[in-house]
C-alpha positions in Angstrom: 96.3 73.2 116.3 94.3 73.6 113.1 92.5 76.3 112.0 90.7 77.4 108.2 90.9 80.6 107.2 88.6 81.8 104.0 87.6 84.8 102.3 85.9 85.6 99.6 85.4 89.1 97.2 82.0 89.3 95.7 81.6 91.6 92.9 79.6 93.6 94.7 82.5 94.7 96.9 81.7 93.0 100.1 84.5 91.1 101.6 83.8 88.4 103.8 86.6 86.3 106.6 85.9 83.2 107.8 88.1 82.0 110.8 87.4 78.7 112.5 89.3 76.5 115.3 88.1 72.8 116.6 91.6 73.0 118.8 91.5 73.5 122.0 93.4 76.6 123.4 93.8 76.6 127.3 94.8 79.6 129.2 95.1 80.6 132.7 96.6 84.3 132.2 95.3 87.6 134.1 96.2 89.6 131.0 94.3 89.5 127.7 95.6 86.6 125.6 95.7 86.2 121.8 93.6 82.9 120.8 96.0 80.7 118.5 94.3 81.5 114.9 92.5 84.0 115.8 93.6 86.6 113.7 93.4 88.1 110.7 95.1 91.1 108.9 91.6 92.2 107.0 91.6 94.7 103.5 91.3 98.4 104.5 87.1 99.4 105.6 85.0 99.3 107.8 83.9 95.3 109.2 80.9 94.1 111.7 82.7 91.3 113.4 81.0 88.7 115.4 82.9 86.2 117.6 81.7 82.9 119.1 83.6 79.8 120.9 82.9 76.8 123.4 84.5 77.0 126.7 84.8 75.3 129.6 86.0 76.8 133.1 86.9 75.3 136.5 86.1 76.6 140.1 83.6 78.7 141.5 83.1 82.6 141.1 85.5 82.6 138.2 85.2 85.4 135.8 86.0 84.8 131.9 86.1 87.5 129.7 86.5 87.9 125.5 87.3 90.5 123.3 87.7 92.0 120.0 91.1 93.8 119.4 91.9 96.0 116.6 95.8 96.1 116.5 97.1 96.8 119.7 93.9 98.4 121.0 90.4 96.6 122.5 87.7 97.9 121.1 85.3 99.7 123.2 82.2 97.6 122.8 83.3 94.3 122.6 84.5 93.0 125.8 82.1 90.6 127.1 82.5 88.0 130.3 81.0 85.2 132.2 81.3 84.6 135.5 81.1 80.9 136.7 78.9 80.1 139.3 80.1 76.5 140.7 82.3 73.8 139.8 83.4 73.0 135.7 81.5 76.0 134.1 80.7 74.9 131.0 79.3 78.0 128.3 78.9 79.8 125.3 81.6 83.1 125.1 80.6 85.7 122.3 80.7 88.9 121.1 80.3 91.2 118.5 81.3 94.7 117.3 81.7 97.0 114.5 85.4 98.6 113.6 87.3 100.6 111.0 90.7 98.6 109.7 93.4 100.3 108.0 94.9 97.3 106.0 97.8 96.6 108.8 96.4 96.3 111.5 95.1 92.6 112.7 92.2 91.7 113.8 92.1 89.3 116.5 89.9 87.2 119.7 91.6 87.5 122.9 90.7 86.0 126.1 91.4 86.6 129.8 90.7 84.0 132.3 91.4 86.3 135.4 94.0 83.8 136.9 91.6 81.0 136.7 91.7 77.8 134.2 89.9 78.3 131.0 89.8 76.2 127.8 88.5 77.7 124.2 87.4 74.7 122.4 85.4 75.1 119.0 85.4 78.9 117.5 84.4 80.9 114.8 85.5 84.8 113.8 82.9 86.0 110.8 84.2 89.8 110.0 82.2 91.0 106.9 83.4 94.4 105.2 80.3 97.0 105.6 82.0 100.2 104.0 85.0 101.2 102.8 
């Protein structure tokens, strides 16, 4: 897989990371799954964070779900699914949210393709520091 992390501190104090993926990352789990490189450990404050990826899905009445985690814990306005209404389900998975880090905790995309076959091609994770 390859991935490019950046970030960048402007004098002004805003803190910007930059996460993006061309690899694809295939899953089939009913559980919430960790998107390889998708995941960053971000400076203490508070971040909007805004998640988009590529994916492609197989079968019909599959639902495909995304979400922003803040450690160990979803946060609460960021899941987001699509449900797949024949065949290869081709589409755009995003999402976005606001959350407080503390400096250890990760932020990171995971995805839950409800049993079904799901592939996460191209990606990108923008979190930019709004408050400290």
């Amino acid at each position: 897989w390859n991935w490019a992390q950046t970030s960048l501190n402007v004098a002004s104090g805003i803190i910007v990371y930059n996460i993006t993926s061309n690899t694809n990352f295939s899953s089939s789990a009913s559980v919430d799954t960790l998107i390889t490189g998708m995941s960053v450990v971000p400076q203490a404050g508070t971040y909007s964070i805004w998640y988009n990826a590529a994916n492609t899905g197989t079968g019909s009445g599959q639902q495909l779900d995304c979400t922003i985690y803040n450690g160990a814990a979803a946060v609460a306005d960021s899941p987001r699914s699509n449900l797949s209404t024949s065949g290869t389900h081709i589409f755009q998975n995003s999402t976005q949210t606001t959350s407080q880090f503390n400096g250890t905790n990760a932020c990171s995309v995971r995805v839950n393709a409800n049993g079904n076959s799901m592939t996460v091609g191209a990606r990108s994770l923008l979190m930019i520091r709004t408050g400290t």
